[in-house]
MIZAVEX-281635 format. One record per residue (C-alpha): residue number from 1; x, y, z. Coordinates in nm, 4 decimals, padded with zeros to 6 digits. Layout:
<recs>
+------+----------+----------+----------+
: resi :       px :       py :       pz :
+------+----------+----------+----------+
:  NUM :        X :        Y :        Z :
...
+------+----------+----------+----------+
</recs>
This chain:
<recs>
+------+----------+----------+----------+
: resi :       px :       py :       pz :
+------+----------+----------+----------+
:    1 :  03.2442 : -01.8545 :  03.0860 :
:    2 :  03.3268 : -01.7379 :  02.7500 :
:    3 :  03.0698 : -01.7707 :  02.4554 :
:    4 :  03.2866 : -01.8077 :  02.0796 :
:    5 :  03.1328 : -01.8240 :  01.8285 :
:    6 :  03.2166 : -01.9068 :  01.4377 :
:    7 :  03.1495 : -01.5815 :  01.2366 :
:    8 :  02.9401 : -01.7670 :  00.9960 :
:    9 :  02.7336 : -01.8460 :  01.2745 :
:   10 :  02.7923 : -01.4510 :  01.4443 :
:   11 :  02.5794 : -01.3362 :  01.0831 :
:   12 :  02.3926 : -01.5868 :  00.9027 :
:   13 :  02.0055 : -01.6150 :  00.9616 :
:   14 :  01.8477 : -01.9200 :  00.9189 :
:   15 :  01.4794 : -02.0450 :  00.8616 :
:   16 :  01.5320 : -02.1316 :  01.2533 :
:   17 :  01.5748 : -01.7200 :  01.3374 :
:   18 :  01.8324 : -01.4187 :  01.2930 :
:   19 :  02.1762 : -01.4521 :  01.3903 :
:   20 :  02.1472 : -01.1351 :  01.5751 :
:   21 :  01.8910 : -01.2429 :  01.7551 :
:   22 :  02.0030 : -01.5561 :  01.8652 :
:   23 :  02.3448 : -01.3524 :  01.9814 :
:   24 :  02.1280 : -01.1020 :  02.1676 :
:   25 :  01.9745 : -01.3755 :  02.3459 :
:   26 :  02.3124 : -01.5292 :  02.4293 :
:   27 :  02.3907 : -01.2294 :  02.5585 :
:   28 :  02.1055 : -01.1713 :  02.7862 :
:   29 :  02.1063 : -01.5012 :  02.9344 :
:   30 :  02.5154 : -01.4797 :  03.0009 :
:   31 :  02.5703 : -01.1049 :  03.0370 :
:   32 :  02.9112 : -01.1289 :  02.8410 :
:   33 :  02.9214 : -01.0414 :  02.4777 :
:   34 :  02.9609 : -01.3111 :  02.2308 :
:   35 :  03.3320 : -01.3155 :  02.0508 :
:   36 :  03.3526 : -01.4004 :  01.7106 :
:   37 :  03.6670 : -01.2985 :  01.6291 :
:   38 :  03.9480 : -01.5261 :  01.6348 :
:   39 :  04.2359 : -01.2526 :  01.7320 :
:   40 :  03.9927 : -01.2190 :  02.0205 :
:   41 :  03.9532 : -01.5644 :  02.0861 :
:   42 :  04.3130 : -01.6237 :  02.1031 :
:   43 :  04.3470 : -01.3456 :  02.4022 :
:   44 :  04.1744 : -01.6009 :  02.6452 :
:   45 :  04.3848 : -01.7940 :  02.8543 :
:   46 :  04.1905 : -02.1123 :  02.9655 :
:   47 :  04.2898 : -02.4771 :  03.0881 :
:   48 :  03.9423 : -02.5595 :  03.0194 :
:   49 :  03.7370 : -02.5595 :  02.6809 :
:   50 :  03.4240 : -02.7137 :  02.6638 :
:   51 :  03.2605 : -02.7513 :  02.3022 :
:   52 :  02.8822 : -02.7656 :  02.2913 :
:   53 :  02.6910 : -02.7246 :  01.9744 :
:   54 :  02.3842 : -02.4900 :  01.9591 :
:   55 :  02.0998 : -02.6625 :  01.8064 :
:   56 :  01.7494 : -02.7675 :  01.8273 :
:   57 :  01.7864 : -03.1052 :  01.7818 :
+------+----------+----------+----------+
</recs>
């Protein structure tokens, strides 16, 4: 599993927390780093993407 991420998303806090730590947390709980980056993005080769929002609603 891959986690992207828009880089808005990668460095804007929020009145619900920081970015960073929200991407630490990611992090922690997946033990893969989060990519932001769309050159990086485009590297993966997948015949599966699932799209899931992040949100406390």
């Amino acid at each position: 599993m891959f986690q992207l991420c828009l880089s808005g998303a990668y460095t804007t806090d929020t009145k619900y927390g920081k970015a960073s730590d929200f991407i630490a947390r990611i992090e922690e709980i997946t033990k893969r780093r989060v990519i932001y980056k769309m050159s990086e993005a485009e590297e993966i080769d997948s015949d599966i993407v699932v799209i899931a929002p992040c949100s406390r609603k």
